[in-house]
mmCIF file as gemmi writes it, N, C-alpha and C atoms, coordinates in Angstrom:
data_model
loop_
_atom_site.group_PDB
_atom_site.id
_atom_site.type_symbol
_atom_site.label_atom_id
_atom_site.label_alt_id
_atom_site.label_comp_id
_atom_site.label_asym_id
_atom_site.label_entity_id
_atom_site.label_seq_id
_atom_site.pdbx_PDB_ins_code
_atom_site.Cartn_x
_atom_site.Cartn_y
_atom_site.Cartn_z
_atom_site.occupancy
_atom_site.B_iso_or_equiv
_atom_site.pdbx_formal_charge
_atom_site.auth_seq_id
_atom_site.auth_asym_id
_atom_site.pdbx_PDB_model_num
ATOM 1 N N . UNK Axp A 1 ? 106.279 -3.469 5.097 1 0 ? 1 A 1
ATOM 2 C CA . UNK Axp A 1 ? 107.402 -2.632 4.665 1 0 ? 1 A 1
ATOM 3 C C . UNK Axp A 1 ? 108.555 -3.53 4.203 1 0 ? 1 A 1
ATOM 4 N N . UNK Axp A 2 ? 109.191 -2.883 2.757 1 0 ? 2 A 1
ATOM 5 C CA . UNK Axp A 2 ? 109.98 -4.133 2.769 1 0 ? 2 A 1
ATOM 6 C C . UNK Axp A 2 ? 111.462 -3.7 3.212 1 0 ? 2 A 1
ATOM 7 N N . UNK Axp A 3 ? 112.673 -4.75 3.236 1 0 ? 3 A 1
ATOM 8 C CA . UNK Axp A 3 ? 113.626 -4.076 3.745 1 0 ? 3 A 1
ATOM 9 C C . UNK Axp A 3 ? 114.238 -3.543 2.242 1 0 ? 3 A 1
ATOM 10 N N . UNK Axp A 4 ? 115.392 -2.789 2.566 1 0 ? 4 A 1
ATOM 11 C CA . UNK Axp A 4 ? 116.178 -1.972 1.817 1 0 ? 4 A 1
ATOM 12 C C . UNK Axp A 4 ? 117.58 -2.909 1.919 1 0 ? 4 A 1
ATOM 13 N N . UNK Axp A 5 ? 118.402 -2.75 0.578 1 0 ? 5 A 1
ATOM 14 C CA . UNK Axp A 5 ? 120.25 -3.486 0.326 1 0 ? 5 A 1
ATOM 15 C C . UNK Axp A 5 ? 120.559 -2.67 1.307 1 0 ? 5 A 1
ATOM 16 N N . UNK Axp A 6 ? 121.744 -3.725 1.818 1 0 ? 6 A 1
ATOM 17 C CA . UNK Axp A 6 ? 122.095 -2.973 3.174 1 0 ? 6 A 1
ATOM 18 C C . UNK Axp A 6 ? 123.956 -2.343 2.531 1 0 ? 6 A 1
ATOM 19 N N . UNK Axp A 7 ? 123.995 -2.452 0.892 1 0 ? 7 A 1
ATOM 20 C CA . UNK Axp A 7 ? 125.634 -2.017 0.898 1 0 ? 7 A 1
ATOM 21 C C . UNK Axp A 7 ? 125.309 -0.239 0.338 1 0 ? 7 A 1
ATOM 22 N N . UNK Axp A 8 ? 126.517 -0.101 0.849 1 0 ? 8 A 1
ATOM 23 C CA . UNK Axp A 8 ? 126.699 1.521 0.569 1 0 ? 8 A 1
ATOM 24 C C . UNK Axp A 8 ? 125.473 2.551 -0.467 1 0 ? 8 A 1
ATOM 25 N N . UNK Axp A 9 ? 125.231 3.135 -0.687 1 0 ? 9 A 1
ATOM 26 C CA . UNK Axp A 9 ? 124.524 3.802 -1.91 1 0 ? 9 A 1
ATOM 27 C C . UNK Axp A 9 ? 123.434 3.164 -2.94 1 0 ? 9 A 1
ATOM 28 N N . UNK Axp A 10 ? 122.839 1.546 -2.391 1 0 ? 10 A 1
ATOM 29 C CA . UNK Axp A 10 ? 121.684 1.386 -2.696 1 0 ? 10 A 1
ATOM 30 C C . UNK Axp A 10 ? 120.895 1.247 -2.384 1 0 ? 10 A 1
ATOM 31 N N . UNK Axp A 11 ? 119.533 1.643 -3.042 1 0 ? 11 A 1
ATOM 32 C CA . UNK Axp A 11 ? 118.453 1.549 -2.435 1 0 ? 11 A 1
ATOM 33 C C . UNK Axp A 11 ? 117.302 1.044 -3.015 1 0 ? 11 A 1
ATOM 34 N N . UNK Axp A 12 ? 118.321 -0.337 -3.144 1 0 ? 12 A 1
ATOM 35 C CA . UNK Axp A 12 ? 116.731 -1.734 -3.547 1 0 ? 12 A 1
ATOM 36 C C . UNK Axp A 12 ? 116.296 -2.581 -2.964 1 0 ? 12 A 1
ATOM 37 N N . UNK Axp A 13 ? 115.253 -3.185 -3.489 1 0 ? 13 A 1
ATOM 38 C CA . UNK Axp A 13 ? 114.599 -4.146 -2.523 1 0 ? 13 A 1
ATOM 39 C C . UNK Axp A 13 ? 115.451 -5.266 -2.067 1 0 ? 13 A 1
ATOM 40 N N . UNK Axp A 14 ? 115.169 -5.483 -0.66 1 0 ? 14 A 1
ATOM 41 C CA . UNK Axp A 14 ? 116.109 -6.57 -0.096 1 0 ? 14 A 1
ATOM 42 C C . UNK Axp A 14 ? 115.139 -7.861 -0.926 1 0 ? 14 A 1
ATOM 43 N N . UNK Axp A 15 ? 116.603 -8.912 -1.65 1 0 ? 15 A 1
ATOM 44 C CA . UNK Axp A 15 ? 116.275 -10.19 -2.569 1 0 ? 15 A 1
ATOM 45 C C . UNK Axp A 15 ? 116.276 -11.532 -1.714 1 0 ? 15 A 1
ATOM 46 N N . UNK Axp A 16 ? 117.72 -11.058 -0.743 1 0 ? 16 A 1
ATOM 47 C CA . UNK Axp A 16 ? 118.581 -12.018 -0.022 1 0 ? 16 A 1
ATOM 48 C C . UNK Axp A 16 ? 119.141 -11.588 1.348 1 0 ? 16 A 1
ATOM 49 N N . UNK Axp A 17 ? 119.067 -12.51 2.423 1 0 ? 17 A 1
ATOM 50 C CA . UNK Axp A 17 ? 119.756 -12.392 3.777 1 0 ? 17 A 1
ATOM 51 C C . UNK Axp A 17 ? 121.052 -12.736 3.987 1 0 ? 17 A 1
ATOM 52 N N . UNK Axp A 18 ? 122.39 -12.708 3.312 1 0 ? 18 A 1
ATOM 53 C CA . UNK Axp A 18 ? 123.664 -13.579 4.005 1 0 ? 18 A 1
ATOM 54 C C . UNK Axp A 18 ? 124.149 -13.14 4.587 1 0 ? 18 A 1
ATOM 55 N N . UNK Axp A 19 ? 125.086 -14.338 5.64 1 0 ? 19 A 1
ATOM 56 C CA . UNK Axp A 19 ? 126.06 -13.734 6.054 1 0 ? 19 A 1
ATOM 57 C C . UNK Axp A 19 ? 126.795 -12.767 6.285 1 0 ? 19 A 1
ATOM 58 N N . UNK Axp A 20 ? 126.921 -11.66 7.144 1 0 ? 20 A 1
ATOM 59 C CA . UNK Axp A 20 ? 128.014 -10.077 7.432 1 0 ? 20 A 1
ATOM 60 C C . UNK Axp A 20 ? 129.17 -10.302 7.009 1 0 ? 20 A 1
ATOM 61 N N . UNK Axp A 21 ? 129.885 -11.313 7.285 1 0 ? 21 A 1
ATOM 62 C CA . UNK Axp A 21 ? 131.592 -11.72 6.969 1 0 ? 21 A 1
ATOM 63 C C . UNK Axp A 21 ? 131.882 -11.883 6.076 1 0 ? 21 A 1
ATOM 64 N N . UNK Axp A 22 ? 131.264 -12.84 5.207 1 0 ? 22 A 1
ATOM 65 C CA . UNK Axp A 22 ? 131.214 -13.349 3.835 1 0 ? 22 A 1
ATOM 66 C C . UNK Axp A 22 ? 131.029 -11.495 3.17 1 0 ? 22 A 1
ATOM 67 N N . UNK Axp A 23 ? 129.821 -11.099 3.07 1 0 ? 23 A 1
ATOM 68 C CA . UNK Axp A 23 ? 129.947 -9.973 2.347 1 0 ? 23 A 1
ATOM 69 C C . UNK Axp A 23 ? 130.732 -8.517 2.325 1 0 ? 23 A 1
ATOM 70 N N . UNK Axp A 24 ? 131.006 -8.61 3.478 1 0 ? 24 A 1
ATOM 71 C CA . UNK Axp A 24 ? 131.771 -7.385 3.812 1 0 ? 24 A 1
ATOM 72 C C . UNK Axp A 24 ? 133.077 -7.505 3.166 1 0 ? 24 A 1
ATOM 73 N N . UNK Axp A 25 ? 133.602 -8.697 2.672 1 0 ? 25 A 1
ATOM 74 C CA . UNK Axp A 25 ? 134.718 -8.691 2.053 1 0 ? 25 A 1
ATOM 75 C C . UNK Axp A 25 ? 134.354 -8.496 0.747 1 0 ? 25 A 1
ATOM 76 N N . UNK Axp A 26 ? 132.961 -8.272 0.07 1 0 ? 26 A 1
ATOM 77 C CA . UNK Axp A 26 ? 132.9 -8.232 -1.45 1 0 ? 26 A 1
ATOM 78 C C . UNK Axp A 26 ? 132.258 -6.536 -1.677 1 0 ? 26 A 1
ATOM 79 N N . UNK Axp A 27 ? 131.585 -6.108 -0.387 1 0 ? 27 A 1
ATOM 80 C CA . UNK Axp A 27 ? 131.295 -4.851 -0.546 1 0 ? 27 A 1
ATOM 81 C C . UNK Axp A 27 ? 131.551 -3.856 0.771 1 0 ? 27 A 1
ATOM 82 N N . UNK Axp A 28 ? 131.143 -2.672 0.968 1 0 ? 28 A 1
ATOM 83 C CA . UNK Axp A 28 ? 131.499 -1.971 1.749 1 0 ? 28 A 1
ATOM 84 C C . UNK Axp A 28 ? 129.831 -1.482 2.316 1 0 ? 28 A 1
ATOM 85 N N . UNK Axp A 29 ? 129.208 -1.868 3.581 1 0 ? 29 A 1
ATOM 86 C CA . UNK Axp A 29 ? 128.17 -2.34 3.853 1 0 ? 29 A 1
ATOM 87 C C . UNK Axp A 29 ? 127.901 -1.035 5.308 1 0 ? 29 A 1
ATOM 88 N N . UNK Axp A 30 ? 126.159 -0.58 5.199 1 0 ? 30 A 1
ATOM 89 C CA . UNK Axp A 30 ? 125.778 0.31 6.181 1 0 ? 30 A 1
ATOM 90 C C . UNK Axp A 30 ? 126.034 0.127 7.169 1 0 ? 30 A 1
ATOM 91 N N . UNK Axp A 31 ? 125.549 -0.764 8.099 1 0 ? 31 A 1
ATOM 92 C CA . UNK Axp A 31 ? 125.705 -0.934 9.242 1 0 ? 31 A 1
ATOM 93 C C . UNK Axp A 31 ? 126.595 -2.392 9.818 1 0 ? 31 A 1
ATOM 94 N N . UNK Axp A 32 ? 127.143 -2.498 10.539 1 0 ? 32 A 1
ATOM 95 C CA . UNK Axp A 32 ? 127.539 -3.773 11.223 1 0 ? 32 A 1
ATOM 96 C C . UNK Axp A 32 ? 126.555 -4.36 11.82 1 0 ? 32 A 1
ATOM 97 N N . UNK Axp A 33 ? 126.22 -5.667 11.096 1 0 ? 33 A 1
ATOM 98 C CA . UNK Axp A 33 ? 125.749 -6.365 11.736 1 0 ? 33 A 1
ATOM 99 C C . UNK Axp A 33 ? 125.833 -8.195 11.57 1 0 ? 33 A 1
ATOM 100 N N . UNK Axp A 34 ? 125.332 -9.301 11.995 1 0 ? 34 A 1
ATOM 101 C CA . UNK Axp A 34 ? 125.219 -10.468 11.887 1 0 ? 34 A 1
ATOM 102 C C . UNK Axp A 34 ? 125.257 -11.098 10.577 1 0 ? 34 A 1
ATOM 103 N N . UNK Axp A 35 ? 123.868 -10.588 9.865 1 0 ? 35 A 1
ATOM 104 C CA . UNK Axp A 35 ? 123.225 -10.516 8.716 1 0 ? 35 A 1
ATOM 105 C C . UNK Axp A 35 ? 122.956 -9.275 8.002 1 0 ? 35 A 1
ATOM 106 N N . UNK Axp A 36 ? 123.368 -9.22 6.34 1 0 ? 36 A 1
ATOM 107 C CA . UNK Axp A 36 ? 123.186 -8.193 5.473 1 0 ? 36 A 1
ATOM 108 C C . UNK Axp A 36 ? 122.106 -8.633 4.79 1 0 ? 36 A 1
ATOM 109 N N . UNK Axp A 37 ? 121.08 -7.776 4.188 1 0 ? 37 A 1
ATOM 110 C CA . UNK Axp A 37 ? 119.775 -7.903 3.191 1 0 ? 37 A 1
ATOM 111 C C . UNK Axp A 37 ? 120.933 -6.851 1.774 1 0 ? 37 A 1
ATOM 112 N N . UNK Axp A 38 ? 120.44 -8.441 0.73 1 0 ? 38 A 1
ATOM 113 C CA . UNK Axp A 38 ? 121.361 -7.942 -0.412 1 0 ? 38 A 1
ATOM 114 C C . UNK Axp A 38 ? 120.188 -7.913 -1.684 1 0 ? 38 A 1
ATOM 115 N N . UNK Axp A 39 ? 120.129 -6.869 -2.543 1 0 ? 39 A 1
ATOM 116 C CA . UNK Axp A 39 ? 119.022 -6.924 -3.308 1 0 ? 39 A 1
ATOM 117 C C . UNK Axp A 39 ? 119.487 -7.32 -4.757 1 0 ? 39 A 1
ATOM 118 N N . UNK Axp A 40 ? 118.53 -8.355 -5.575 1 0 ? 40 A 1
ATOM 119 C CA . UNK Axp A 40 ? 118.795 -9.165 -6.277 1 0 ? 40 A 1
ATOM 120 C C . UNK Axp A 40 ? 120.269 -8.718 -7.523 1 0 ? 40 A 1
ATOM 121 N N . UNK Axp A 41 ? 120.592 -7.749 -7.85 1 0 ? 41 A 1
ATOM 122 C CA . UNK Axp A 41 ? 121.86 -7.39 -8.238 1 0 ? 41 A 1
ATOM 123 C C . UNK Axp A 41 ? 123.382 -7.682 -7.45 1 0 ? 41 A 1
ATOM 124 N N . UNK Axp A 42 ? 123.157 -7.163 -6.276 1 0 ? 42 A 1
ATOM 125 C CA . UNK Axp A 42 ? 124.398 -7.567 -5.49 1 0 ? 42 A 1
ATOM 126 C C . UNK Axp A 42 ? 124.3 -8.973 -4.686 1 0 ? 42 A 1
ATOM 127 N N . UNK Axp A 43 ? 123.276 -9.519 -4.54 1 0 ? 43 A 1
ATOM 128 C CA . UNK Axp A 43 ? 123.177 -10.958 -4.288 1 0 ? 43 A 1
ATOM 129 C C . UNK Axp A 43 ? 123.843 -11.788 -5.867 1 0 ? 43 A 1
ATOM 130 N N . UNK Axp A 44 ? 123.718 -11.599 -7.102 1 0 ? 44 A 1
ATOM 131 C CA . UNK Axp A 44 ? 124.548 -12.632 -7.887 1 0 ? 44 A 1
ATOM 132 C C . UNK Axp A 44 ? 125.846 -12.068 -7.838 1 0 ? 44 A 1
ATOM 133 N N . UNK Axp A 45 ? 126.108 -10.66 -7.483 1 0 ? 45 A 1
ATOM 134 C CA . UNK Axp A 45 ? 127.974 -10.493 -7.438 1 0 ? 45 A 1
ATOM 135 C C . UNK Axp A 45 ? 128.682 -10.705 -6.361 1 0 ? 45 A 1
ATOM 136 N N . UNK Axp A 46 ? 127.355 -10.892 -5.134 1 0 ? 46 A 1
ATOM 137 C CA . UNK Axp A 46 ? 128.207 -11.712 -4.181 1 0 ? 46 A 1
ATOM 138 C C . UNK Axp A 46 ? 128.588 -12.995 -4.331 1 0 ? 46 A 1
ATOM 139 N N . UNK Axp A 47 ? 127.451 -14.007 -4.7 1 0 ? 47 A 1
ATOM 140 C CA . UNK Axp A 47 ? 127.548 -15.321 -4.799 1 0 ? 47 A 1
ATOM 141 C C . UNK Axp A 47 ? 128.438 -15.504 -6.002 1 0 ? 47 A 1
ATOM 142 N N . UNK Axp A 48 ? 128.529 -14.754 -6.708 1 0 ? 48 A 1
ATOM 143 C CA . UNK Axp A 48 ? 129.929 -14.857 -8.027 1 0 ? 48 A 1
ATOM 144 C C . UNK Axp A 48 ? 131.424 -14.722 -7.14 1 0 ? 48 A 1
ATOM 145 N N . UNK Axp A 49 ? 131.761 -13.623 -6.272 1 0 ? 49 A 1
ATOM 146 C CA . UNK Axp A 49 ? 132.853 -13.197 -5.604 1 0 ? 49 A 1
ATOM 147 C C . UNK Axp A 49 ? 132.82 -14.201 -4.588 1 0 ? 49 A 1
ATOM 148 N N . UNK Axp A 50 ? 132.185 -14.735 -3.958 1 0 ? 50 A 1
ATOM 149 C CA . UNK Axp A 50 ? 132.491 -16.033 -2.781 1 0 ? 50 A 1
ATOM 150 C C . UNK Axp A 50 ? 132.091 -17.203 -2.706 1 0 ? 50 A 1
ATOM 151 N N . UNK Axp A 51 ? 132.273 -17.337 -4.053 1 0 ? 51 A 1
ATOM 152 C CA . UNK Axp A 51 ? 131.662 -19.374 -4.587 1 0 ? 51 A 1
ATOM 153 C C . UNK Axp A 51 ? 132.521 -20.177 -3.817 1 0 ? 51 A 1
ATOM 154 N N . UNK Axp A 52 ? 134.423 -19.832 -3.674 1 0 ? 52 A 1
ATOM 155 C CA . UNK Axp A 52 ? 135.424 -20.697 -3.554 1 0 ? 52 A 1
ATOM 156 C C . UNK Axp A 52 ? 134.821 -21.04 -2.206 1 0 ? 52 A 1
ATOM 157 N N . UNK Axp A 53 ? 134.593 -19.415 -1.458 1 0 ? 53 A 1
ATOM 158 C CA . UNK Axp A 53 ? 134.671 -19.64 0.442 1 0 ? 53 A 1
ATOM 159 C C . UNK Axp A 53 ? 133.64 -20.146 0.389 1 0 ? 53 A 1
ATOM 160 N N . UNK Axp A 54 ? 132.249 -20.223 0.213 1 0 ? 54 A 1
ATOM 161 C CA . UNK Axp A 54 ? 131.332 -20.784 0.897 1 0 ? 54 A 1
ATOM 162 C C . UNK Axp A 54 ? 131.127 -22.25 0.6 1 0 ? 54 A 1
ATOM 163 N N . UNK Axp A 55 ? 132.435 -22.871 -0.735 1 0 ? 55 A 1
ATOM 164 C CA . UNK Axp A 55 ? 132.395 -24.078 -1.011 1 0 ? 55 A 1
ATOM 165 C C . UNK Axp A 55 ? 133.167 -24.87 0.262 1 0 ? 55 A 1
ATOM 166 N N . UNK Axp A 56 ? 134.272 -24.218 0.229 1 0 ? 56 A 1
ATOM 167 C CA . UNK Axp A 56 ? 135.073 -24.365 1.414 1 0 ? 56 A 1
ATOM 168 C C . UNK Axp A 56 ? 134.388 -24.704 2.583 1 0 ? 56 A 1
ATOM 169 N N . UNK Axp A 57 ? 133.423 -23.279 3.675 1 0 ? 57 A 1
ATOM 170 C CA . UNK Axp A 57 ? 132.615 -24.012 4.412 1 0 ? 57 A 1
ATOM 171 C C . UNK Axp A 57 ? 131.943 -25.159 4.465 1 0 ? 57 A 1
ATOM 172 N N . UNK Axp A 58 ? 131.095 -24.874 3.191 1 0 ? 58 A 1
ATOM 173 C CA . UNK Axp A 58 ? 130.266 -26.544 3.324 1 0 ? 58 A 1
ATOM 174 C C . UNK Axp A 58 ? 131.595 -27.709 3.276 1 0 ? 58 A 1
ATOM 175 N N . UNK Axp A 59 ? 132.733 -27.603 2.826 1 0 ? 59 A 1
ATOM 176 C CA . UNK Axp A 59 ? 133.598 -29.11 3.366 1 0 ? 59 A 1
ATOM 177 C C . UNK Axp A 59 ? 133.964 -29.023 4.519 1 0 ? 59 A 1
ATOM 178 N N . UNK Axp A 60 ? 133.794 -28.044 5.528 1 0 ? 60 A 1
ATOM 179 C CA . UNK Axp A 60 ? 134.047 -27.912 6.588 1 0 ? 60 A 1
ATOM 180 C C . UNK Axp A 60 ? 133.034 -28.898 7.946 1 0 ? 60 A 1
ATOM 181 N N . UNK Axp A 61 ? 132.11 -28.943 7.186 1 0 ? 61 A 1
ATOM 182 C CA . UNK Axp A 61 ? 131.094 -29.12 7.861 1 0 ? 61 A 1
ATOM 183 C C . UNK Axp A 61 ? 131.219 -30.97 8.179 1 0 ? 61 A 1
């Protein structure tokens, strides 16, 4: 079974697993949890909307 996008009103195939924090600031997401399944459409408008922050993390590191 595969999973389902976990943001509001879609219902495509999960592409991608990120981060809850990171995405919840780019969409408005089903359930709370750890990890969101983002399907290949909203996985490039996430990674478009949070290039700066997740560049940021990795200098964090």
């Amino acid at each position: 079974m595969d999973k389902i996008c976990d943001v509001v009103g879609c219902e495509g195939v999960s592409f991608q697993t990120v981060p809850a924090d990171l995405a919840k600031k780019v969409f408005s997401l089903k359930d709370n949890k750890t990890k969101v399944h983002l399907c290949k459409a909203h996985y490039k408008e996430y990674k478009k909307n949070t290039k700066k922050e997740r560049e940021n993390n990795k200098l964090d590191w």
